[in-house]
C-alpha positions as semicolon CSV with decimal commas, in nm:
position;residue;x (nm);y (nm);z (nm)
1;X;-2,380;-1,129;0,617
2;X;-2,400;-0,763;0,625
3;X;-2,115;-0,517;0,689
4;X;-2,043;-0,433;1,025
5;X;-2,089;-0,110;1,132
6;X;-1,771;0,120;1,235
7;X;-1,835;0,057;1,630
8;X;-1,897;-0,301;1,601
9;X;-1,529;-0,318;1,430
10;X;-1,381;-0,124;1,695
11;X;-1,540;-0,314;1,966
12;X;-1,466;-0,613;1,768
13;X;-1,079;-0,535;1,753
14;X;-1,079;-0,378;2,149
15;X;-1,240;-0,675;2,284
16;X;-0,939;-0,934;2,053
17;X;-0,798;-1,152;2,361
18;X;-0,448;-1,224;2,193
19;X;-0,425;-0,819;2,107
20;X;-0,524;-0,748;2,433
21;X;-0,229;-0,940;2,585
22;X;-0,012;-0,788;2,335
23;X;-0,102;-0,394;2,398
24;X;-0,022;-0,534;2,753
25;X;0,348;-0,683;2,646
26;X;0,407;-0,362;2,451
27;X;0,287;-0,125;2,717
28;X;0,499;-0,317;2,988
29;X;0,827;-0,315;2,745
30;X;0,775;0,068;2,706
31;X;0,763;0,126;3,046
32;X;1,050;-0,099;3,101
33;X;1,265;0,078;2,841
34;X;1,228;0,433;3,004
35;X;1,395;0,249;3,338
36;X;1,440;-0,106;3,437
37;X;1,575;-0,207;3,055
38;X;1,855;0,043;3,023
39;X;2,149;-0,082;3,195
40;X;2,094;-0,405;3,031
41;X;2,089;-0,189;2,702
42;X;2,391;0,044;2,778
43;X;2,571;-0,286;2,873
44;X;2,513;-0,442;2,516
45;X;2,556;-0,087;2,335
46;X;2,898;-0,116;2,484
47;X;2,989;-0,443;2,410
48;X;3,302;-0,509;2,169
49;X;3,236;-0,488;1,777
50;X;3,540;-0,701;1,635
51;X;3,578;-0,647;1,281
52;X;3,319;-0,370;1,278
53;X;3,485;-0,131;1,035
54;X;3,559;-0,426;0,771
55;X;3,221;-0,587;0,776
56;X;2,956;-0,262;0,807
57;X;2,924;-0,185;0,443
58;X;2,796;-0,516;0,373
59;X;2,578;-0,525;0,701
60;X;2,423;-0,220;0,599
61;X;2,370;-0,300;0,292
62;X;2,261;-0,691;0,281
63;X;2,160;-0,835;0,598
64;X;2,035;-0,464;0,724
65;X;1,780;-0,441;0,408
66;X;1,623;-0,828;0,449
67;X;1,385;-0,634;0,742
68;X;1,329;-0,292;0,555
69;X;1,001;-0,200;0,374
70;X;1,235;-0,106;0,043
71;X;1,259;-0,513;0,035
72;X;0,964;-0,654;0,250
73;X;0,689;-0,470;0,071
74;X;0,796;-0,576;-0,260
75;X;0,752;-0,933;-0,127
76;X;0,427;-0,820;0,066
77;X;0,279;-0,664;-0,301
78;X;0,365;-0,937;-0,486
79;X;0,210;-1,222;-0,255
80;X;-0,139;-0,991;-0,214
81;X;-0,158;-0,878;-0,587
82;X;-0,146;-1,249;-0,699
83;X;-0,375;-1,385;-0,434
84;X;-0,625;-1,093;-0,518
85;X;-0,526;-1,183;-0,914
86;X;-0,630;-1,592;-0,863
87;X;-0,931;-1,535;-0,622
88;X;-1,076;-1,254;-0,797
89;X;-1,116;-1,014;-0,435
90;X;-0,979;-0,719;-0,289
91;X;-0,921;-0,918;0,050
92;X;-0,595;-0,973;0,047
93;X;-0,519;-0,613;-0,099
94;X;-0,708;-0,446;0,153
95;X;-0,544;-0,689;0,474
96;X;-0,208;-0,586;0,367
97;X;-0,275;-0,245;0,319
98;X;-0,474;-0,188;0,596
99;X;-0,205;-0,384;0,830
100;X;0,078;-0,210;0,654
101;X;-0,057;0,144;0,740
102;X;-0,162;0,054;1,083
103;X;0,194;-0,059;1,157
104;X;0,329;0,277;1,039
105;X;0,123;0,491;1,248
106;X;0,147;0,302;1,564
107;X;0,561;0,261;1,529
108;X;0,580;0,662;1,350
109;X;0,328;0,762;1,686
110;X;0,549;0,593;1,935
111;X;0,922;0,733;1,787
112;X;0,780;1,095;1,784
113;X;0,586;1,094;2,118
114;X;0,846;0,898;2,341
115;X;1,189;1,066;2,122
116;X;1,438;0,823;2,235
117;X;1,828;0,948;2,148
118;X;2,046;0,762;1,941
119;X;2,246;0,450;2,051
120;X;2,563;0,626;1,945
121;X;2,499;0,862;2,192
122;X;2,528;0,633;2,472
123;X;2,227;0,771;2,633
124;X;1,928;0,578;2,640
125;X;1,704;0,839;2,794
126;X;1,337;0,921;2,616
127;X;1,174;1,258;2,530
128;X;1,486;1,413;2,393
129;X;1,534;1,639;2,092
130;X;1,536;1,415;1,736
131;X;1,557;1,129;1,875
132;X;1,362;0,842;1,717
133;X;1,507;0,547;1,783
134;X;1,221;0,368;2,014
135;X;1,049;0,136;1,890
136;X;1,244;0,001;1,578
137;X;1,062;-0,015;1,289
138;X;1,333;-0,265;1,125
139;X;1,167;-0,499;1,430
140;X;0,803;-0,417;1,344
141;X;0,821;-0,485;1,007
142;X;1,016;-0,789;0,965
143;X;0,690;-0,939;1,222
144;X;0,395;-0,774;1,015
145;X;0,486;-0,768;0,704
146;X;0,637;-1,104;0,668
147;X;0,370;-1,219;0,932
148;X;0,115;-1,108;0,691
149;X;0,258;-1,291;0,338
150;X;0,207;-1,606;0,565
151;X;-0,089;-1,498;0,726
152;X;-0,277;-1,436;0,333
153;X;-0,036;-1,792;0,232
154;X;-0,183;-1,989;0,503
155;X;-0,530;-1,816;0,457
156;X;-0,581;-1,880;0,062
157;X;-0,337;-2,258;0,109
158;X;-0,114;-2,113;-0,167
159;X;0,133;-2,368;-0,036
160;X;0,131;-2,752;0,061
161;X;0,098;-2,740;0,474
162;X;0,444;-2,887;0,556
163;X;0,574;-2,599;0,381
164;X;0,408;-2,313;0,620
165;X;0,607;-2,423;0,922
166;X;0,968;-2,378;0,723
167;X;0,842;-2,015;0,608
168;X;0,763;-1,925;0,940
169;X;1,133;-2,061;1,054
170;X;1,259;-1,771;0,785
171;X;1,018;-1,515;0,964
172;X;1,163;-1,583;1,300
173;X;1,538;-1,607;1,120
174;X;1,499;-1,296;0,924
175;X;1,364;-1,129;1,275
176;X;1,663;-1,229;1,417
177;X;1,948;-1,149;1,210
178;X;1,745;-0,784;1,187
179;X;1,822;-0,765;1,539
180;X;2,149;-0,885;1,540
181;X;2,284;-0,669;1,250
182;X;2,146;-0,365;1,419
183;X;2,288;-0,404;1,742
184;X;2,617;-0,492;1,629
185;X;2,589;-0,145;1,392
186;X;2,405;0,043;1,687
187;X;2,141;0,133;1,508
188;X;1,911;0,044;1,808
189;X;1,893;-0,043;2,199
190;X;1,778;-0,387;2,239
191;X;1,490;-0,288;2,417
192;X;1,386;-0,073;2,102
193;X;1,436;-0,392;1,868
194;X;1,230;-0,602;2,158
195;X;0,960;-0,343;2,128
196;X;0,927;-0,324;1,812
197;X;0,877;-0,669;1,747
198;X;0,566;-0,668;1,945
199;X;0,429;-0,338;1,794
200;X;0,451;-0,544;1,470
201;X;0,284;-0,882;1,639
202;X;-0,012;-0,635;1,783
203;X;-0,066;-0,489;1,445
204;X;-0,061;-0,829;1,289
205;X;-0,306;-0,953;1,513
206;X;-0,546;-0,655;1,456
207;X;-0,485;-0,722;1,062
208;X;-0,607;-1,079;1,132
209;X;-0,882;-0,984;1,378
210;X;-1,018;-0,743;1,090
211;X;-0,993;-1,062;0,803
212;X;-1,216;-1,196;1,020
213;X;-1,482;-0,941;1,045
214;X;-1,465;-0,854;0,665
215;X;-1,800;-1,062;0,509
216;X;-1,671;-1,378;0,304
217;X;-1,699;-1,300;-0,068
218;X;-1,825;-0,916;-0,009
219;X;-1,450;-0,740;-0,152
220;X;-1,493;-0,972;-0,436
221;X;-1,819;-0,845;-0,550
222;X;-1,558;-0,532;-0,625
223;X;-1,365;-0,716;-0,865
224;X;-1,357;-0,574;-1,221
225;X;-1,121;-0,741;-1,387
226;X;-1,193;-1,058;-1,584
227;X;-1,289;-1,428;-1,434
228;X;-1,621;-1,330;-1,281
229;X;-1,774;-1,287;-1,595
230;X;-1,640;-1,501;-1,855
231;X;-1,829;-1,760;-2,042
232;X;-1,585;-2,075;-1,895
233;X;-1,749;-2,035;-1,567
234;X;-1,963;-2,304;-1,607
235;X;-1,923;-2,640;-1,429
236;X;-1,803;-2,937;-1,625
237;X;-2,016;-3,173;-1,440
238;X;-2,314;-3,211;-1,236
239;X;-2,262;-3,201;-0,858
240;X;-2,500;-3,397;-0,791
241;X;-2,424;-3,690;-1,011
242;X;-2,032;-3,688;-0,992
243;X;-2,065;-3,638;-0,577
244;X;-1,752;-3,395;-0,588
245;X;-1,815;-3,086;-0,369
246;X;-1,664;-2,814;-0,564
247;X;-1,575;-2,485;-0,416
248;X;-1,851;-2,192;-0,439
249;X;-1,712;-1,902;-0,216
250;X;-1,578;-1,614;-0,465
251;X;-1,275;-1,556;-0,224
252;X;-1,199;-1,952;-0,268
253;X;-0,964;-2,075;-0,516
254;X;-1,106;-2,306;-0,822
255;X;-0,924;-2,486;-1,093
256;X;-0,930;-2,525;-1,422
257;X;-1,027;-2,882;-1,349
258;X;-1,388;-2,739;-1,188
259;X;-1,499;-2,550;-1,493
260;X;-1,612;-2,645;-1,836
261;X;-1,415;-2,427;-2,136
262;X;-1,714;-2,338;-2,412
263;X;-1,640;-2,457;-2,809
264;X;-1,478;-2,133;-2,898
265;X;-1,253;-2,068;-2,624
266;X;-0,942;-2,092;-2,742
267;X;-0,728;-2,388;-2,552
């Protein structure tokens, strides 16, 4: 399978039903947010913080950091550089890059463009001076870049499949306390948290529309580090006499129980 061309990504990306509906949700919530959305987000700017002055020095700096990039990207890095490590392929490097960066410019686009003003301000108009508040990126990237360590988990089954559903529980958990914590701290209008939250589901989706436009096996031809090369790639048995189907694609995982160690290798 050759490499499609620039246009046939961007088609392939523009013409994504789910991303469609979700430039759709986000357009609608922005829209929303400059009128319909901000009584109901004055109302719960205003609502009573008990215990607010006792408790925001460890909101800010526990529950507050679970959704920041200082502690998702570590997690992000770690998940991609092993998966890369095991399979021997730049995919899952390049997906969580690639998703990573798109996320940024879309949310960094839409704070400087629409210039929200600061909760604190108790004015929820748009296009004022500074003000960067809409959409949250807090939001965005507790949805892409935890969405995206499951996404490459569930891609390369790095876990048993009863598992995936409890991570994605934590997602959904971590999503909400995000919101909770920064509410309660105004740090954002609801609607900004809302919004968010989809910017980081649309750039997900586009991260997982591009996986699957990327050739199988063509980022690991890349590879340079060892276990492409090295003389214990060679299978331990015959295919076709031990009827095991073993797995050939370079961006699949193998075992050390599907490959025959040579005489000198040390063991």
């Amino acid at each position: 399978m050759e490499w499609p061309s620039a246009s046939e990504i961007a088609w392939g990306l523009a013409s994504d039903k789910t991303a469609i509906l979700l430039a759709v949700v986000l357009v609608t919530l922005t829209v929303l947010s400059a009128g319909a959305l901000q009584p109901i987000d004055v109302m719960i700017n205003t609502l009573p913080r008990p215990f607010e002055d006792e408790i925001r020095t460890f909101l800010i700096l526990w529950p507050d950091t679970v959704a920041s990039r200082a502690v998702a990207l570590p997690v992000l890095a770690v998940v991609a550089l092993h998966l890369a490590y095991w399979h021997r392929s730049w995919r899952p490097i390049v997906l969580g890059t690639g998703g990573v960066f798109g996320m940024i410019c879309l949310v960094a686009s839409m704070k400087l463009i629409l210039g929200r003003s600061h909760p604190r301000t108790n004015d929820p108009s748009f296009f004022t001076e500074g003000g960067v508040s809409f959409p949250s990126g807090h939001g965005a990237n507790a949805i892409l870049i935890y969405g995206l360590v499951l996404f490459l988990i569930v891609r390369y089954r790095a876990v048993r499949p009863h598992i995936v559903p409890r991570l994605a529980y934590c997602i959904a958990g971590i999503a909400f306390l995000q919101a909770v914590v920064s509410i309660y701290l105004h740090f954002h209008w609801f609607s900004d948290l809302a919004t968010g939250m989809v910017a980081g589901a649309f750039a997900l989706r586009l991260t997982i529309k591009l996986d699957e436009m990327i050739p199988e096996g063509r980022t690991a031809q890349w590879w340079p580090f060892h276990g492409r090369s090295w003389p214990f790639l060679f299978r331990r048995m015959d295919e076709a006499g031990s009827g095991r189907q073993l797995p050939r694609g370079p961006d699949r995982r193998t075992t050390a129980d599907d490959w025959e160690r040579p005489p000198d290798h040390p063991r």
